[in-house]
C-alpha positions as CSV (number, residue, x, y, z in Angstrom):
1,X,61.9,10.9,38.1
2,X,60.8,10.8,41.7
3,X,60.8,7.5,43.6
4,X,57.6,6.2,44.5
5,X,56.9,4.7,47.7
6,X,55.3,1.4,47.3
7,X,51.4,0.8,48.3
8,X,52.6,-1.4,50.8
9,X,55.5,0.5,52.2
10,X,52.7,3.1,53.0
11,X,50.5,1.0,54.8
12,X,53.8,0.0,56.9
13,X,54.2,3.3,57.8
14,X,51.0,4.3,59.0
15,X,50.5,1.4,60.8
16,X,54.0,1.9,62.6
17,X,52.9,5.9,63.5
18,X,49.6,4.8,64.6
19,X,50.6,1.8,67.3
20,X,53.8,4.8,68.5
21,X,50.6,7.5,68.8
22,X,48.3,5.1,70.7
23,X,51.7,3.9,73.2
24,X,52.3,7.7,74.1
25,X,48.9,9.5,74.1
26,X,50.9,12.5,76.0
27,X,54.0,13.7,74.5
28,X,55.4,15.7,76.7
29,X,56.5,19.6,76.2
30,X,60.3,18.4,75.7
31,X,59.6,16.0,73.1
32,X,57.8,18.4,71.4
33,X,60.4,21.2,71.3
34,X,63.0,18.7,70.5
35,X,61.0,18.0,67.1
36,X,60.6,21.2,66.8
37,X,64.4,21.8,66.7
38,X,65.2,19.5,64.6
39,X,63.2,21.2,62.2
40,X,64.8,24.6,62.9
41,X,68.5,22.7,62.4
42,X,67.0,21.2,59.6
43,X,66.5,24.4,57.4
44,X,69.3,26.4,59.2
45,X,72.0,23.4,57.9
46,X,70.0,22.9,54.7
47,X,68.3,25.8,53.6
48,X,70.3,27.0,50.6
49,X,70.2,23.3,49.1
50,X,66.3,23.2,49.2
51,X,66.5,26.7,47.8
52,X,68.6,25.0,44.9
53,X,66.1,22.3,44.5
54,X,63.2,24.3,44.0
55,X,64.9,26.3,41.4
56,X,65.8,23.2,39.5
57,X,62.3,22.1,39.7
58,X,60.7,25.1,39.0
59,X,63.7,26.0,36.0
60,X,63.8,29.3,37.1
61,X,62.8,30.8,40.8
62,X,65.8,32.6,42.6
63,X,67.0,31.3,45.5
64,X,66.1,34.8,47.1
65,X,62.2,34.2,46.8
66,X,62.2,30.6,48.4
67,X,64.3,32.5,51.5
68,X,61.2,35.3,51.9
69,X,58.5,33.3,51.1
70,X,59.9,29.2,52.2
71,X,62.1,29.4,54.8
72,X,62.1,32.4,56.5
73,X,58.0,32.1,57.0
74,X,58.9,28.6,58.5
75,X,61.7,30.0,60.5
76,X,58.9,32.9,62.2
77,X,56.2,30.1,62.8
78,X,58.8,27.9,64.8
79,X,60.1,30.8,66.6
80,X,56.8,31.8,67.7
81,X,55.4,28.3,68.4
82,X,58.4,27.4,70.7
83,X,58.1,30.9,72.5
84,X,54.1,29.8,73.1
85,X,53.8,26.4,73.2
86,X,54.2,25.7,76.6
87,X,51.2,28.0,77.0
88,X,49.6,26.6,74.3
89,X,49.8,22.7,75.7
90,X,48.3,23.9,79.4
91,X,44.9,23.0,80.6
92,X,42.3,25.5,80.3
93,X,39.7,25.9,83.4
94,X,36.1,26.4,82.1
95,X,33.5,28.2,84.5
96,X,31.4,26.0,86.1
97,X,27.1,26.6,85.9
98,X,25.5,27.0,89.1
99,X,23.6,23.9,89.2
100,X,26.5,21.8,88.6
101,X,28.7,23.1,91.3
102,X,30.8,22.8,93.5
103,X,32.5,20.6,90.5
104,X,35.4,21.9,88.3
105,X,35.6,21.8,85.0
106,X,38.8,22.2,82.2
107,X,40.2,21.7,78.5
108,X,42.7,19.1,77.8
109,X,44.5,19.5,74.9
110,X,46.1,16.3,73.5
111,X,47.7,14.6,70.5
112,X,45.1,13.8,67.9
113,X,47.3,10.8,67.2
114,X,48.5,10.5,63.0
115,X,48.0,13.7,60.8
116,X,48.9,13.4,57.2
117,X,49.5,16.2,55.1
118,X,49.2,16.4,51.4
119,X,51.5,19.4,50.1
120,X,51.6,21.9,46.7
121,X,54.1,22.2,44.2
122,X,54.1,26.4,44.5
123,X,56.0,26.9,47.9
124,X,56.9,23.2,48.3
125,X,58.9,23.6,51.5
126,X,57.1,26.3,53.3
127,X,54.0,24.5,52.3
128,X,55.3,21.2,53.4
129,X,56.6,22.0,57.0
130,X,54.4,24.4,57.7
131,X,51.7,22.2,58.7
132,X,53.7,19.0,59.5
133,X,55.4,22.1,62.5
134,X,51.7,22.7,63.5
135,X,50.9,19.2,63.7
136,X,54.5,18.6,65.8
137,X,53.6,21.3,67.9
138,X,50.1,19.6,68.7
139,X,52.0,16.1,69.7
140,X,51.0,14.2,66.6
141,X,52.9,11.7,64.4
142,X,52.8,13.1,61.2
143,X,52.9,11.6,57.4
144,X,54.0,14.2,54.6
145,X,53.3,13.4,51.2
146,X,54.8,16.4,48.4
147,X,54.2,17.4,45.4
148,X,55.3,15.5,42.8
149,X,55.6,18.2,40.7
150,X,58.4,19.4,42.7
151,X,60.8,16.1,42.5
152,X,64.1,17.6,43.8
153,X,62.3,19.1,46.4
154,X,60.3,16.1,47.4
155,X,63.7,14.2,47.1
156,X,65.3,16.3,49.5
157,X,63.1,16.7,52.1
158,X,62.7,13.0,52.6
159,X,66.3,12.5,53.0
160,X,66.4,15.1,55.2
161,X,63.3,14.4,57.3
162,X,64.5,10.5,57.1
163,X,67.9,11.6,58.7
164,X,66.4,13.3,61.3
165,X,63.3,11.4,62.4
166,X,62.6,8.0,62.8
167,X,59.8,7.2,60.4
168,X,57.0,6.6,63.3
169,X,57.6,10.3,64.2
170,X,57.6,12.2,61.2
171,X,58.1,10.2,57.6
172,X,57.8,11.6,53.6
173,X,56.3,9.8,51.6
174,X,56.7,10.3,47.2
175,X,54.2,9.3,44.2
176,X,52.1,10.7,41.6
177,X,48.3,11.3,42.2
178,X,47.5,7.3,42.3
179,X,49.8,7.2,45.9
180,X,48.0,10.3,46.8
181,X,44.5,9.3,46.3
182,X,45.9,5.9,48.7
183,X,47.8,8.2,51.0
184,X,43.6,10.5,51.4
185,X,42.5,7.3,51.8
186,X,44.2,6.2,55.1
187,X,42.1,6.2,58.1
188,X,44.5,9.8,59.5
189,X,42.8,10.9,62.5
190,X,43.2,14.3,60.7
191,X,44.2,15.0,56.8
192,X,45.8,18.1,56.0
193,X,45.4,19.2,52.2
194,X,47.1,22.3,50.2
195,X,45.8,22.6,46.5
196,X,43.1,22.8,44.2
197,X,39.4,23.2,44.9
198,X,38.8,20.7,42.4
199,X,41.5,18.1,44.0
200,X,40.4,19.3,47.6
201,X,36.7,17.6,46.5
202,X,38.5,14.3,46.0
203,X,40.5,14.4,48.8
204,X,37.6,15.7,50.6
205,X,35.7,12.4,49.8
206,X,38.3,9.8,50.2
207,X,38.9,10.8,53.9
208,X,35.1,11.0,54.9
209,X,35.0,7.1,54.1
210,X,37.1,6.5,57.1
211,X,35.7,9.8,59.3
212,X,38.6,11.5,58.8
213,X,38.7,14.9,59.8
214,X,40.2,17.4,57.3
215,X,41.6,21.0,56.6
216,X,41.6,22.1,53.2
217,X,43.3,25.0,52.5
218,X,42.1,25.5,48.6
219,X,42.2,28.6,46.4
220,X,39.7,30.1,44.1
221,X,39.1,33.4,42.7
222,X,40.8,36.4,45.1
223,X,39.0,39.5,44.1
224,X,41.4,43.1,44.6
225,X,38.6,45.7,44.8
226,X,40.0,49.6,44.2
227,X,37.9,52.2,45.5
228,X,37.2,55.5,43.6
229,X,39.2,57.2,46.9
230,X,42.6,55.1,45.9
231,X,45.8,56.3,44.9
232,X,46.6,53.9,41.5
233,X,49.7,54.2,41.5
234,X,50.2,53.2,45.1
235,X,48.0,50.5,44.7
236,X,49.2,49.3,41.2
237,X,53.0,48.8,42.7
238,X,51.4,46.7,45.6
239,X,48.5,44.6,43.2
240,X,51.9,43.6,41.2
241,X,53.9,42.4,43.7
242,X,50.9,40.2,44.9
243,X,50.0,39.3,42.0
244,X,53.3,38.3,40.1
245,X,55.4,36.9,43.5
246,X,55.8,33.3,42.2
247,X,54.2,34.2,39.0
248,X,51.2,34.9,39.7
249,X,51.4,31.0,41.7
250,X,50.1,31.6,44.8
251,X,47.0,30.4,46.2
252,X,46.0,33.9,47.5
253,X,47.2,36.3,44.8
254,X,44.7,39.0,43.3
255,X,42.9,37.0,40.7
256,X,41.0,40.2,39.2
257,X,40.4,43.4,39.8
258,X,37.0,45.8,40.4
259,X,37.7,49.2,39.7
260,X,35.6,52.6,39.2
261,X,34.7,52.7,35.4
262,X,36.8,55.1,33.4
263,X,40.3,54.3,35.2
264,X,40.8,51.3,33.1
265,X,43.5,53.0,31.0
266,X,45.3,54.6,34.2
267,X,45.4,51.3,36.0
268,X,47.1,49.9,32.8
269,X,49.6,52.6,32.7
270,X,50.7,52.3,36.7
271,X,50.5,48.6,36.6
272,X,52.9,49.1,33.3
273,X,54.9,51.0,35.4
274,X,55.0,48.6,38.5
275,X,55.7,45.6,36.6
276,X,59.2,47.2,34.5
277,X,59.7,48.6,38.8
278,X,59.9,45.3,39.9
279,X,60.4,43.5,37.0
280,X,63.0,45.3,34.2
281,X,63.2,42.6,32.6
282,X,60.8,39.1,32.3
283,X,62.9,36.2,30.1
284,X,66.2,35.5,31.8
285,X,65.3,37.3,35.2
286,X,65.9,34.7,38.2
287,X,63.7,37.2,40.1
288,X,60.9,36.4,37.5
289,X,59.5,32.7,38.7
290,X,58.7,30.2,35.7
291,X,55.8,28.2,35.1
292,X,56.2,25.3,36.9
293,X,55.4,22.7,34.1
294,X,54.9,22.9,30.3
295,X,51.2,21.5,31.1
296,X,50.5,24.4,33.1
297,X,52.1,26.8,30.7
298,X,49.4,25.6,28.1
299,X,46.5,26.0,30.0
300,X,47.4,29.5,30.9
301,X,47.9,30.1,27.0
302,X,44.6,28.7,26.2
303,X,42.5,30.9,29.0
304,X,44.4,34.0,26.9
305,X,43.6,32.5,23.4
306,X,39.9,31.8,24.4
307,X,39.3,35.5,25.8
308,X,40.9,37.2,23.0
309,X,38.6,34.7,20.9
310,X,35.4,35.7,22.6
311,X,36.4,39.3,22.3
312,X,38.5,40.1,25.0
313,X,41.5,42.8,24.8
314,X,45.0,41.9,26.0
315,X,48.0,43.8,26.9
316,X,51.4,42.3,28.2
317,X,53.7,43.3,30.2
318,X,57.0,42.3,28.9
319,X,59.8,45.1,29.5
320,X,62.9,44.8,28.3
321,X,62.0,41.5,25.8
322,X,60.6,41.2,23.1
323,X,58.1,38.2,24.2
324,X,57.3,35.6,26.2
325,X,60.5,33.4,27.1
326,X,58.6,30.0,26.3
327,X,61.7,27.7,26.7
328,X,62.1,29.2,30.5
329,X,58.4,28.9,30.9
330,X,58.9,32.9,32.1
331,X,55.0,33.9,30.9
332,X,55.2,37.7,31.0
333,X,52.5,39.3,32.9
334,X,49.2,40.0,31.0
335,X,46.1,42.5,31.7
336,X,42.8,41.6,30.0
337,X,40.0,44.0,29.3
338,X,36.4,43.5,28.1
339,X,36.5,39.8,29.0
340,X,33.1,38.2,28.8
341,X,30.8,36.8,31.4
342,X,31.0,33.5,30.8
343,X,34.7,33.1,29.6
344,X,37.0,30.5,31.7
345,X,39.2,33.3,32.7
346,X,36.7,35.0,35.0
347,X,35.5,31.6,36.2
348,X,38.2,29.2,36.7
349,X,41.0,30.1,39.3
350,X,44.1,31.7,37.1
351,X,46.8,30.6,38.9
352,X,49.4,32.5,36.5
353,X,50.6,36.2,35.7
354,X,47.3,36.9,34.1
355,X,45.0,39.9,35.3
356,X,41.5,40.4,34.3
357,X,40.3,44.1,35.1
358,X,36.7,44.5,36.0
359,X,35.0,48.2,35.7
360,X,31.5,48.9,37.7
361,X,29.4,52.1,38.1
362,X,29.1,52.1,42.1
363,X,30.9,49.8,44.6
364,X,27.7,47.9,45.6
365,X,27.6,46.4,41.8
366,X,31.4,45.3,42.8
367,X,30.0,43.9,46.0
368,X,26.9,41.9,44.2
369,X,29.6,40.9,41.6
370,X,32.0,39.6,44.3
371,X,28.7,37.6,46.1
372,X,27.7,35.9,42.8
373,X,30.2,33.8,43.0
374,X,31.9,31.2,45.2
375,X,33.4,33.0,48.4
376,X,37.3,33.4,48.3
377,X,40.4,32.8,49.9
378,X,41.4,36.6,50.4
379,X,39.9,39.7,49.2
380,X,42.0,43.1,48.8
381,X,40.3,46.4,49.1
382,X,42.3,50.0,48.2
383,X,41.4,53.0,49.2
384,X,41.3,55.7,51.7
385,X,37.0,56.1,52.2
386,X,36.6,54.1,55.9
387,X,33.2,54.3,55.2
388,X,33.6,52.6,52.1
389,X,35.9,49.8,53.0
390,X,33.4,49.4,56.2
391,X,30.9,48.6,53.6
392,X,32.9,46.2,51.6
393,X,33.7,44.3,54.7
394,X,30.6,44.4,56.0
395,X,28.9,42.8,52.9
396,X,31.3,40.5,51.3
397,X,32.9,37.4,53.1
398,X,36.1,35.5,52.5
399,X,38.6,33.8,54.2
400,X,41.3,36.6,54.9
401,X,41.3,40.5,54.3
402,X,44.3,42.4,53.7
403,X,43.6,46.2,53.1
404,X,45.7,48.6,50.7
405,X,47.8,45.7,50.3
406,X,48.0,42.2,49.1
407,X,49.1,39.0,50.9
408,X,50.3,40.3,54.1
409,X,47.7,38.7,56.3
410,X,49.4,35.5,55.6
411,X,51.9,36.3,57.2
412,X,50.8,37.7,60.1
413,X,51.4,35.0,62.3
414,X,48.8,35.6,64.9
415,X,45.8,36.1,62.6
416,X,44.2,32.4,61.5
417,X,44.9,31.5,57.7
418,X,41.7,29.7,55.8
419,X,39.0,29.6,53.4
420,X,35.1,29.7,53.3
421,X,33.4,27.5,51.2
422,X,34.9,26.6,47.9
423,X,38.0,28.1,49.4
424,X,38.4,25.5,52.1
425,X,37.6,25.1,55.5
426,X,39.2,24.9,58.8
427,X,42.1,27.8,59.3
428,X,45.6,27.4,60.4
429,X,48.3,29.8,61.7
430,X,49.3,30.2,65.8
431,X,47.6,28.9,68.2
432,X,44.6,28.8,66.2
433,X,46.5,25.8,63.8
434,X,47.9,23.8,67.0
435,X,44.5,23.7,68.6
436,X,42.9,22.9,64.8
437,X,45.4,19.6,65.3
438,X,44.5,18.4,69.0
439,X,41.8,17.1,70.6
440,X,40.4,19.4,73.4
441,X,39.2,17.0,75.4
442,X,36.5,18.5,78.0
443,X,37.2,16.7,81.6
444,X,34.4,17.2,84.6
445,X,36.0,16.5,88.3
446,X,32.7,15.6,90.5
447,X,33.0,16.9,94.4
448,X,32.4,14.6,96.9
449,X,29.7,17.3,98.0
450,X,27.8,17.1,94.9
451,X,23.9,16.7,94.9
452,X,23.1,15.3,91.9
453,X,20.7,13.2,93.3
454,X,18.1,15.7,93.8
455,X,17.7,14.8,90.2
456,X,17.5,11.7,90.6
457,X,14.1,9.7,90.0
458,X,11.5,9.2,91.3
459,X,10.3,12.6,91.1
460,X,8.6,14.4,93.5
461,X,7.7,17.4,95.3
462,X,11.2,17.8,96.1
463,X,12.2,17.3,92.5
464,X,10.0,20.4,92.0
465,X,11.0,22.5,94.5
466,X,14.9,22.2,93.1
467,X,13.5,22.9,89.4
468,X,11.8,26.2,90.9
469,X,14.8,27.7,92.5
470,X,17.2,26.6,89.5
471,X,14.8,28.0,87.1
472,X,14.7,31.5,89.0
473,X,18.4,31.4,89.4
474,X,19.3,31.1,86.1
C-alpha cells in the first residue's frame, strides 16, 4: 500500500517551497544545472531499480520498454536542456516603436516561483520528471505528486528525490485521489497535470479557485487516417507498434482507424501479420505490457462486450496462445469492425490494445468524421498522395501530427508536445516547456532624452501637431 502524506504535512511543504521561491526570485544558471544533474545521477545510479518497480507495479512491462520510453526520453530532454539553457535563461531585446524611442525594451525570463505536477500511472517516471526537469530548468520549486496506481514507483521516486533534494527544492508527495484533489487545490503559481480529460476538468476547476495557471496534457481519441495511396503493410507494422507500445497505454496511441472502404480485410491481414512480428507471443511475453489494474482490465472487457452486443465484429490477435492471459492482465490485441455510431468504443478514449477500423468512401467524409468530434491529441496520416495529406492537414486540427508513422513527434525534442481542446492546453517539450514555466516579464528602460511629455495634458496645438507626424509615420 503506498504511504500517504498527511493533509497537513502537504500544506508544510508548500508553504516551506513558497517562502524559499519568494527569498531567491533569481536562481542563478549554476543552481539550475546543479538540479539538473542531480537528476541525470539520479536515473544513471538508479535507473534499472525504477525499471524493476514499474514492472512490479504494472505485473508485467520489461524493463527494456521503461529504458526506450522512461528513461532514455528523460536522459535526451536533460541533455538538451543543459546544452541550451544558458541561452534559454538570457534576456531577450524587443524592438522599440518609433514614438517611444530612444527607450529600450527586453524579456526577462524568471522563476514562476512553486509548480506542482500531478503525474500518470502509464510511463510513471518519464511522466514524472519530465515536467518537474522543465519546471527545474525554469528556476521553480517544484511539488510532484505520482500515481498512485504505480506504488513502487511512487515509493521510489520519493526516496530518491528526498535523498537528493531538500524538500523546499523539489519534494514527492503520495495519496490516493482525495490528497490529489488537496494537492489541485493549492494556490501553485502553475499546476502541471498528465491524465484523463475527465480528471483534467476537475483538476482544471480546483486550481482556477486560487488563479492558478495550468497545463493539462490530456488524451482523447487519436485518429490514424490511411490514404487510398498507402502501402498497408508498411503502415500496418507502424499503426501496431503505436498502438500496442504499453498496451495500447499511451496517451497518444492510434485510437481508430479511417481507411478506404474495401481494404478492411487487407488491413486485418497485415495488422495480423504485424502484431505475431512484434508480438509472437501475447501471455507470458515481458515485451507484451499488462493492464495496469484489474479495474481497468474490466472496463476494456466491457467496451468489447458492449460492441459485439450492439452488433459489432471482433477479431483478436493472440499468436501463439490460445486466449487472453487474464491472471497477467496481458489483454491480446483486438480489431473491431462494424462498430456502431453511438457505441462507447468510438466515443470514450480506449486506452487499451483495442482497435476500431473505420471505412469511408472519399477522404473528405474521414475529414468531416474526424471534425465531429472533440479535437485530438495526435492525428496519424499514411500515405504517399502530398496533395492528399496537404488536405488532411489543412482541414483537420489536433495537437501533434506525425506522418506515415505514429508517435514520433513526441519525441522529437524540439517540436512542442500538447493538446487542443478536450486534449489539453498549453504544450511542453524544449524551450517551448521552460518558457511555458517562467514568467517573461516585459521590462521598459526610459532615456533620459525621452519626450513623453509632448503627450502630456493640456492639450494643444502642439499636442496636435505630434499626433500628425506620428500618425503619418506609422
Amino acid at each position: 500500500m503506498i504511504s500517504s502524506t498527511p493533509r497537513t504535512a502537504l500544506r508544510i511543504l508548500f508553504d516551506a517551497q513558497h517562502q524559499a521561491s519568494r527569498a531567491q526570485a533569481e536562481v542563478p544558471l549554476a543552481l539550475r544545472r546543479d538540479r539538473l544533474l542531480r537528476i541525470r545521477a539520479l536515473l544513471d545510479g538508479h535507473g534499472a531499480e525504477l525499471a524493476q518497480a514499474v514492472n512490479a507495479d504494472f505485473g508485467v512491462r520489461s524493463p527494456q520498454l521503461t529504458e526506450i520510453a522512461d528513461i532514455f526520453v528523460l536522459r535526451s530532454l536533460l541533455s538538451s536542456t543543459l546544452k541550451h539553457l544558458s541561452r534559454w535563461m538570457k534576456p531577450v531585446k524587443v524592438r522599440t516603436p518609433l514614438y517611444l524611442q530612444p527607450a529600450r525594451a527586453y524579456l526577462q525570463r524568471q522563476p514562476l516561483g512553486v509548480v506542482g505536477v500531478i503525474s500518470p500511472w502509464n510511463y510513471p517516471v518519464q511522466l514524472s520528471l519530465g515536467p518537474v526537469i522543465t519546471a527545474l530548468a525554469a528556476g521553480n520549486r517544484v511539488m510532484l505528486k505520482p500515481s498512485e496506481l504505480t506504488p513502487r514507483t511512487s515509493a521510489l521516486l520519493a526516496d530518491l528525490i528526498g535523498r537528493a533534494f531538500a524538500p523546499d527544492e523539489l519534494c514527492v508527495v503520495q495519496g490516493d485521489g482525495q490528497l490529489a484533489a488537496e494537492f489541485a487545490g493549492l494556490p501553485f503559481d502553475h499546476l502541471f497535470f498528465t491524465g484523463s480529460t475527465a480528471v483534467g476538468r476537475k483538476v482544471a476547476e480546483a486550481a482556477a479557485a486560487n488563479l492558478t495557471p495550468t497545463t493539462l496534457e490530456l488524451g482523447g481519441k487519436s485518429p490514424c487516417i490511411i490514404d487510398a495511396s498507402c502501402d498497408i503493410d508498411k503502415a500496418a507494422i507502424k499503426i501496431a507498434h503505436g498502438k500496442l507500445l504499453n498496451a495500447g497505454q499511451t496517451c497518444i496511441a492510434p485510437d481508430y482507424v479511417l481507411l478506404p472502404q474495401g481494404s478492411e480485410t487487407a488491413f486485418a491481414e497485415a495488422f495480423a501479420r504485424a502484431v505475431a512480428t512484434l508480438f509472437p507471443t501475447i501471455t507470458g511475453n515481458p515485451d507484451y505490457a499488462a493492464i495496469i489494474s484489474p479495474r481497468h482490465l474490466e472496463r476494456l472487457q466491457a467496451l468489447l462486450a458492449q460492441a459485439e452486443g450492439e452488433g459489432a465484429r471482433l477479431q483478436t490477435m493472440a499468436p501463439g496462445t490460445a486466449g487472453v492471459g487474464v491472471a497477467s492482465r496481458q489483454m491480446a490485441p483486438v480489431l473491431v469492425f462494424d462498430t456502431p455510431a453511438h457505441s462507447k468504443l468510438l466515443s470514450e478514449e480506449i486506452f487499451g490494445p483495442i482497435l476500431p477500423v473505420i471505412p469511408y468512401t472519399a477522404i473528405d467524409e474521414a475529414i468531416r468524421y474526424v471534425n465531429a468530434r472533440p479535437r485530438p491529441l495526435a492525428l496519424y496520416w499514411f500515405g504517399t498522395d502530398t496533395g492528399s495529406r496537404d488536405h488532411v492537414l489543412a482541414r483537420t486540427v489536433s495537437g501533434g501530427v506525425t506522418v506515415n508513422d505514429t508517435l514520433m513527434h513526441i519525441a522529437h525534442e524540439n517540436l512542442p508536445f500538447g493538446g487542443i481542446g478536450d486534449s489539453g492546453w498549453g504544450a511542453y517539450h524544449g524551450e517551448t516547456g521552460f518558457l511555458r514555466l517562467s514568467q517573461q516579464k516585459p521590462v521598459m528602460l526610459q532615456s533620459r532624452w525621452a519626450r513623453g511629455d509632448l503627450f502630456y495634458p493640456p492639450y494643444g496645438k502642439r499636442f496636435e501637431q505630434v499626433m500628425g507626424l506620428l500618425k503619418r509615420l506609422i
